[in-house]
C-alpha positions in Angstrom: -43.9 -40.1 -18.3 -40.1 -40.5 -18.7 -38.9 -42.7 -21.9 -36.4 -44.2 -20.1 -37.0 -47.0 -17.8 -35.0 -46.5 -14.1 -32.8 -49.2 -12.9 -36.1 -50.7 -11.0 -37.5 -51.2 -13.8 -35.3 -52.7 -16.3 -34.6 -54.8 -12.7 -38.6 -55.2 -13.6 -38.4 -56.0 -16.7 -36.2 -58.6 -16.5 -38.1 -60.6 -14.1 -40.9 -60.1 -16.6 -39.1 -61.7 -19.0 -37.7 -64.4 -16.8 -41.1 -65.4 -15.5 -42.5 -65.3 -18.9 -39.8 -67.4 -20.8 -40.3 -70.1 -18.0 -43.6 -69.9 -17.1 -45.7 -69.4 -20.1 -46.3 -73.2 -20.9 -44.3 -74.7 -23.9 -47.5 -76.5 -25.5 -49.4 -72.9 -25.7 -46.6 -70.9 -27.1 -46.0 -73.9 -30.0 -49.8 -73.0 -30.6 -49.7 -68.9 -30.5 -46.7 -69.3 -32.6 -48.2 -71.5 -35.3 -51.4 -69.5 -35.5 -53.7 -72.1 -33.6 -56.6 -70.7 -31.6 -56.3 -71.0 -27.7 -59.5 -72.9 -26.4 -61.0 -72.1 -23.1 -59.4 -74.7 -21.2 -56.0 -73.6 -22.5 -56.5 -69.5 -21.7 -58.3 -70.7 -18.0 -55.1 -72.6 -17.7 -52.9 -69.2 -18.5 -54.7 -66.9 -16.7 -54.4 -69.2 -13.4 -50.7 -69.3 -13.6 -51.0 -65.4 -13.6 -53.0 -65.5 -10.8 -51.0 -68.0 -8.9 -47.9 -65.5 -9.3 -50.2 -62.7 -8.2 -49.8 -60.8 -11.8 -53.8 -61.7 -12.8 -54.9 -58.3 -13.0 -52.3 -55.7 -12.8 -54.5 -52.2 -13.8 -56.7 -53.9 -10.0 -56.2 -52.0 -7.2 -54.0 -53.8 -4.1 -56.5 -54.0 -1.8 -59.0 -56.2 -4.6 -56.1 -58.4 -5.1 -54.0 -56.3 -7.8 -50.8 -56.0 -8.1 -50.0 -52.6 -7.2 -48.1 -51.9 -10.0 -47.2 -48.3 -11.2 -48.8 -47.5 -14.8 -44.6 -47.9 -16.1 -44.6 -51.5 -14.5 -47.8 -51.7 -16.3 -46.9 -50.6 -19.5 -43.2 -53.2 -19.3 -45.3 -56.1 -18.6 -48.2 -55.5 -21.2 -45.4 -55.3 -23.5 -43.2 -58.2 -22.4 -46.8 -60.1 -22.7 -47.5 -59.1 -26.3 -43.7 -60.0 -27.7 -44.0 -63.6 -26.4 -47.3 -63.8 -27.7 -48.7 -65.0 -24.2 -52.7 -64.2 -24.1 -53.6 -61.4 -22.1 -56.3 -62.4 -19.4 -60.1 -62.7 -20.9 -60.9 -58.9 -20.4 -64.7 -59.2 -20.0 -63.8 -60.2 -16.4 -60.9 -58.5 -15.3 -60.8 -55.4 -17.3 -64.9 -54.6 -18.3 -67.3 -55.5 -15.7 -64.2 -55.6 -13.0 -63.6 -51.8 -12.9 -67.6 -51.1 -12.8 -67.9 -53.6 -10.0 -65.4 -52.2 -8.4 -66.4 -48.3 -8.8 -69.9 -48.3 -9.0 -71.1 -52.0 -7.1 -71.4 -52.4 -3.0 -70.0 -54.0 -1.1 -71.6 -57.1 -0.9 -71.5 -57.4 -4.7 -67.3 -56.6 -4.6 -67.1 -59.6 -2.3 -69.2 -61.3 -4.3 -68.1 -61.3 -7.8 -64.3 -59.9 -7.6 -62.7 -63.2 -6.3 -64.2 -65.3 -8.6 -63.0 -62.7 -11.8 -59.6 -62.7 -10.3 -58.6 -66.6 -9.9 -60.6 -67.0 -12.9 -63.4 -69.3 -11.9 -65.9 -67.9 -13.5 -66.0 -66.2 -17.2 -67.9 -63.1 -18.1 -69.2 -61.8 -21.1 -70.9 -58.9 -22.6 -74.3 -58.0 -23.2 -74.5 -54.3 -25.4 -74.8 -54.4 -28.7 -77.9 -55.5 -30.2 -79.6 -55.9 -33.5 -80.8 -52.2 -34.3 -78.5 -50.9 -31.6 -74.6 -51.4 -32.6 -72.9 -47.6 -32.8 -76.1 -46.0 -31.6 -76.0 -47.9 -28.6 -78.5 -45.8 -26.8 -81.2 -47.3 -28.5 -81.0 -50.6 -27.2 -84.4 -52.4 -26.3 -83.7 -55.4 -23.9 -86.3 -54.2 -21.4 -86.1 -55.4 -17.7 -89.1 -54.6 -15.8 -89.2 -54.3 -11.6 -91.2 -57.1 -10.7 -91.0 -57.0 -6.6 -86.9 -58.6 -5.8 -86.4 -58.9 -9.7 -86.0 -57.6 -12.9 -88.3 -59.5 -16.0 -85.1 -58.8 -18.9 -86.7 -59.5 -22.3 -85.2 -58.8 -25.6 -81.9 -59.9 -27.3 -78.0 -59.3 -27.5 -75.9 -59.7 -30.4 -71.8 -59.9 -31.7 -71.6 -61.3 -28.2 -68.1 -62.2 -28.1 -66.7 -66.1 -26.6 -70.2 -66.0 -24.8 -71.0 -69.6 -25.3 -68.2 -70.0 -22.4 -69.6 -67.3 -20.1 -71.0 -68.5 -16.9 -72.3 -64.6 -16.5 -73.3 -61.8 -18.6 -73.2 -57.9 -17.6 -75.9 -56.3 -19.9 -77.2 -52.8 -20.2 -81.0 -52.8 -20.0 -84.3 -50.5 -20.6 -85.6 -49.7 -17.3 -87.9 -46.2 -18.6 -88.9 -45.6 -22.1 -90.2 -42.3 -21.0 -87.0 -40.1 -20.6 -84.6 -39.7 -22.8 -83.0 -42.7 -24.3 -79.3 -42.4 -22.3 -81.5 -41.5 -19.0 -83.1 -45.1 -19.2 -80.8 -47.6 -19.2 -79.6 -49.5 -16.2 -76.5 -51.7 -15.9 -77.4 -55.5 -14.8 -75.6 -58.8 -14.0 -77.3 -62.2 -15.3 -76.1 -65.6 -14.2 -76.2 -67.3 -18.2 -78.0 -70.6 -15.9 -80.9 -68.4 -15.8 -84.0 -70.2 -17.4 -85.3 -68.0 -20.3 -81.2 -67.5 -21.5 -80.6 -69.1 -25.0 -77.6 -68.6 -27.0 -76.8 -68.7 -30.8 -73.8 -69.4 -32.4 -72.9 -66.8 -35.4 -70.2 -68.8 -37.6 -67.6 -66.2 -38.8 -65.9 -67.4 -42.0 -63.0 -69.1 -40.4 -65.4 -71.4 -39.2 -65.4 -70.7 -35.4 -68.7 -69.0 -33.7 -66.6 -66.7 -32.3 -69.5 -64.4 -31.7 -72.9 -65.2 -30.4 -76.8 -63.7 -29.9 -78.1 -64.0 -26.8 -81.9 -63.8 -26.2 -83.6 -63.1 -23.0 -87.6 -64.4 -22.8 -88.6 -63.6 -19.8 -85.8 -64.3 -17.3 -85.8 -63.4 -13.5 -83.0 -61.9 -12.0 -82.5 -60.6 -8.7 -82.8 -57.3 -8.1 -79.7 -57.0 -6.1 -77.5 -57.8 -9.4 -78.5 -54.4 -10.6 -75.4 -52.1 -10.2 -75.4 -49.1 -8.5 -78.6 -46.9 -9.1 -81.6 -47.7 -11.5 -81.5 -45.8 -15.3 -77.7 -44.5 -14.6 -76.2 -48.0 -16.7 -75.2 -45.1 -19.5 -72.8 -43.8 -17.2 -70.9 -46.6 -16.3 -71.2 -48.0 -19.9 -69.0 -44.9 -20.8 -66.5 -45.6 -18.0 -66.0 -49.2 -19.7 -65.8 -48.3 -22.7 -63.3 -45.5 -22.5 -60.6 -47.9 -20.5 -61.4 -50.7 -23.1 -61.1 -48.6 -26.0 -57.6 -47.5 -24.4 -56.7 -51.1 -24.2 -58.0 -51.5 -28.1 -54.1 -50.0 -29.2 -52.3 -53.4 -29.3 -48.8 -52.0 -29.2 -47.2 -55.0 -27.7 -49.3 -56.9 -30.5 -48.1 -54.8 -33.2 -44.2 -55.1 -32.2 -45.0 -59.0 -32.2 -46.4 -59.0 -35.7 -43.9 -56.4 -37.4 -41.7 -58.8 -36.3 -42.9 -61.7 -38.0 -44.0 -59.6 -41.2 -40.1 -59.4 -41.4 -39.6 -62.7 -41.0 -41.9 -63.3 -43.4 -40.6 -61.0 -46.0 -37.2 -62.6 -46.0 -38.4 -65.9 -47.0 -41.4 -64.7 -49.6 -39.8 -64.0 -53.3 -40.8 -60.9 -55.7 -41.7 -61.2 -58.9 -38.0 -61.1 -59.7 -36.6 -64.2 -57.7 -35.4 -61.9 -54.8 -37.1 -61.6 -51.2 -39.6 -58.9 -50.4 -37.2 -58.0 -47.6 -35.6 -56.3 -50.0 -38.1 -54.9 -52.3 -38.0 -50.8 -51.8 -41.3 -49.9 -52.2 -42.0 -53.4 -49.7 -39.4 -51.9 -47.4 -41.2 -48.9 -47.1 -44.3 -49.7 -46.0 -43.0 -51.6 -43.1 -41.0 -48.9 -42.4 -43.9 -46.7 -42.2 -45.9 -49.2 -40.3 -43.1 -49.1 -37.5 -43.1 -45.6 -37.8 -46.7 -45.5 -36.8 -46.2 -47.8 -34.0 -43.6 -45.8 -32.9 -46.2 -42.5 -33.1 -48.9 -44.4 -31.2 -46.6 -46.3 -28.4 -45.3 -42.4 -27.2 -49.3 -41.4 -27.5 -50.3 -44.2 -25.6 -47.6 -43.3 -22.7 -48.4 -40.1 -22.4 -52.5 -40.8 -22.0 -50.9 -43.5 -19.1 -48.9 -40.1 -17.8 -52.0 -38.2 -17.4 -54.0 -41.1 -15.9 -50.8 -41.6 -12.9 -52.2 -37.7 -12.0 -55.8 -39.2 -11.8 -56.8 -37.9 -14.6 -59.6 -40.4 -16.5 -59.1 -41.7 -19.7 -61.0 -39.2 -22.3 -61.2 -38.6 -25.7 -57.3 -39.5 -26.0 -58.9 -43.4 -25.7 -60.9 -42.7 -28.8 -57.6 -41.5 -30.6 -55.4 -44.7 -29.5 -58.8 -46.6 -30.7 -58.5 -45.4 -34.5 -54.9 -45.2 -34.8 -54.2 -48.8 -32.8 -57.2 -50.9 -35.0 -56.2 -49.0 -38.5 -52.9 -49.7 -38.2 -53.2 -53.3 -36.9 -55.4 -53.6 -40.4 -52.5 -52.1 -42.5 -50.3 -54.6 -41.5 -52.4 -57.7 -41.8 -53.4 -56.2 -45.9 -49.1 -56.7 -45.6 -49.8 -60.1 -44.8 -51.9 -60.4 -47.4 -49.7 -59.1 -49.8 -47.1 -61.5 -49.1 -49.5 -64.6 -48.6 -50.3 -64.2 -52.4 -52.3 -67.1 -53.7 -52.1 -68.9 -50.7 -54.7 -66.3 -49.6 -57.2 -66.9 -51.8 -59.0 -70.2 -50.8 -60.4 -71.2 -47.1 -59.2 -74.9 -47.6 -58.4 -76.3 -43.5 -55.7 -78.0 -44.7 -53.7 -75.2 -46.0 -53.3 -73.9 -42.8 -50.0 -75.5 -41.8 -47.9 -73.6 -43.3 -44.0 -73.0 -42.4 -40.8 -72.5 -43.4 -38.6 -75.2 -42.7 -40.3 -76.3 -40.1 -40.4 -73.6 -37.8 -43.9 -71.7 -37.3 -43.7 -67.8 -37.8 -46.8 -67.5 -36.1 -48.8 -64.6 -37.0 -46.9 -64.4 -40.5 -47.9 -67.7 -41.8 -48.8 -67.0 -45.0 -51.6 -69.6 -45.6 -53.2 -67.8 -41.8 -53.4 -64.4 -43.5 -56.4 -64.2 -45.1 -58.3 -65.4 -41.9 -56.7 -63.0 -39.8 -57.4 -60.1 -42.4 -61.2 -61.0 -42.5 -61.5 -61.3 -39.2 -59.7 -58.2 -38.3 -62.5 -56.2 -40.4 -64.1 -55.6 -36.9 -61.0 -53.9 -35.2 -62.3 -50.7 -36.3 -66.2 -51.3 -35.1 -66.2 -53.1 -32.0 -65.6 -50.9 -28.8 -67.3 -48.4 -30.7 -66.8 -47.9 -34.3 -64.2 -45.7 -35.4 -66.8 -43.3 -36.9 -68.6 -42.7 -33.9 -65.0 -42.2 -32.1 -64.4 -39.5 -34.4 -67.4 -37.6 -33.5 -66.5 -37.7 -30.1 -62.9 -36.4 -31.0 -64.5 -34.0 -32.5 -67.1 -32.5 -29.7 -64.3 -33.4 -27.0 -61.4 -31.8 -28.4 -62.6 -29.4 -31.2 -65.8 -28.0 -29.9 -67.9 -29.3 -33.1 
């Protein structure tokens, strides 16, 4: 992939920029600047002003009401997206079960479930991880048992992210205990209305249940919600993880919050009455942090270059996973640094904290131990990073 954008597409990304800078509504950038969580309502709300533009899902082929975009076009808006801080669209929908719909689901169940993703009437989530099945996935238990037309799912789901929203679930289930344990799990779609469905808030320390376990005692579901073949779920597990691993990088992110570590650091003193801005050894670690940005932007263009040849996303999505999570966790310990005692307690009230007046959004210093703590699970979900280096390691070195 060229470096250099073509007159199309700084033409591209201007319109980008245009639409975004009048579009993206007032009240939810004041909110994403000042470090206050979107609520459902307000990233719907977003993500149907995407949709109303046609720009809901652009990685969606054309003909399922994508945008067409080339992986370049891609890449401008992603980024355009990330500097203004405007939420990407919920990706349990559009960019998990979507792609496994879409590659692996008939027909009926394309026209069934696509639509809905796409205008955002309906909100997914995910059903993998369980209690003694996190980074050894495989080993999941959830069983769903052929009963005539339906599966009987029993069994439980955990760290299930924004699922007290969802409307559905996709879930990998055990459907034979007697092969080996990749060779029995199939891939399922559960309406969350289903009797038999309960779901528990987990409180994270901020506060917000941001994750959830789900348990499943006894629920029905149709047997036509099973995509594409009984006990092959493994293999479209790994097709959605590899593409949302690759989207795990956060480049556009990253640029955002360099940008308002900066900020930061010119209005934070040192120990000596000056601002960290200009402390050297300070200075240098942001320097290498952009540095490292830098390194994994040019990676993650040349893993979109081999995908515009057809190639799929392999052990390159693994790479971007580590690099992308461990560097977004250097730069919130920055934050940290800065924050100083302001990090220390959880006390709600703190957490308005600006400098004359204006919000630096992900900066604020009195936000930053939040945001570190909760950031502790970049480098697990999507597959822990350990596990991501063992598959660098048989994928590219042969170990």
């Amino acid at each position: 992939m060229n470096a250099y954008f073509t007159a199309e597409e700084l033409a591209f990304q201007e319109e980008v920029r245009h639409f975004l800078q009048t579009e993206f509504p007032a009240d939810l950038k004041a909110k994403v600047d000042a470090s206050i969580r979107l609520s459902k309502e307000d990233m719907v709300r977003w993500q149907k002003i995407l949709f109303e533009k046609g720009w809901a899902a652009p990685s969606w082929p054309a003909e399922h009401g994508g945008t067409g975009w080339t992986l370049t076009q891609r890449h401008i808006f992603a980024t355009e997206m990330g500097l203004i801080g405007a939420p990407e669209p919920i990706p349990f929908g559009m960019k998990m079960v979507a792609p496994v719909i879409m590659t692996y689901g008939s027909e009926e169940q394309k026209q069934r479930f696509l639509p809905d993703i796409l205008e955002s009437n309906v909100w997914w989530c995910q059903g993998y991880s369980e209690p003694n099945a996190g980074s050894d996935l495989a080993s999941l238990k959830t069983s769903a048992v052929r009963e005539g037309d339906h599966y009987v799912v029993n069994g439980s789901k955990t760290w299930n992210t924004l699922g007290q929203y969802a409307d559905w679930i996709f879930c990998l289930v055990r459907t034979d205990n007697t092969v080996k344990k990749q060779e029995g799990i199939s891939f399922l779609l559960i309406d969350m209305k289903t009797p038999g469905i309960s779901v528990k808030p987990i409180v994270l320390i901020d506060g917000f249940p941001e994750v959830n376990e789900v348990f499943f005692d006894d629920v029905k579901v149709p047997a036509e919600n099973l995509i594409g073949e009984e006990n092959k779920g493994w293999t479209y597990a790994k097709v959605l993880l590899t593409h949302e691993r690759t989207n795990i990088s956060g480049v556009p992110r990253g640029k955002r919050k360099l940008k308002a570590l900066r900020k930061l650091a010119a209005n934070t003193q040192d120990g000596f009455g000056k601002p960290m801005s200009e402390n050297a050894s300070f200075k240098k670690r942001i320097a290498e942090a952009e540095i490292e940005l830098k390194a994994l932007e040019y990676s993650e263009l040349r893993t979109l270059a081999s995908l515009s040849v057809g190639k799929a996303p392999g052990p390159e999505s693994s790479i971007l996973k580590i690099v992308g999570t461990e560097l977004a966790q250097k730069i919130d310990e920055l934050f940290l640094e800065l924050a100083g005692y302001n990090a220390l307690p959880y006390v709600p009230d703190q957490f308005e904290d600006d400098f004359d007046g204006e919000p630096v959004g992900p900066g604020t210093t009195a936000a930053s131990a939040l945001t570190y703590f909760n950031n502790r699970k970049l480098s697990i979900f999507g597959g822990s990073n350990e596990i991501q280096r063992n598959i660098i390691c048989k994928a590219v070195l042969g170990l």
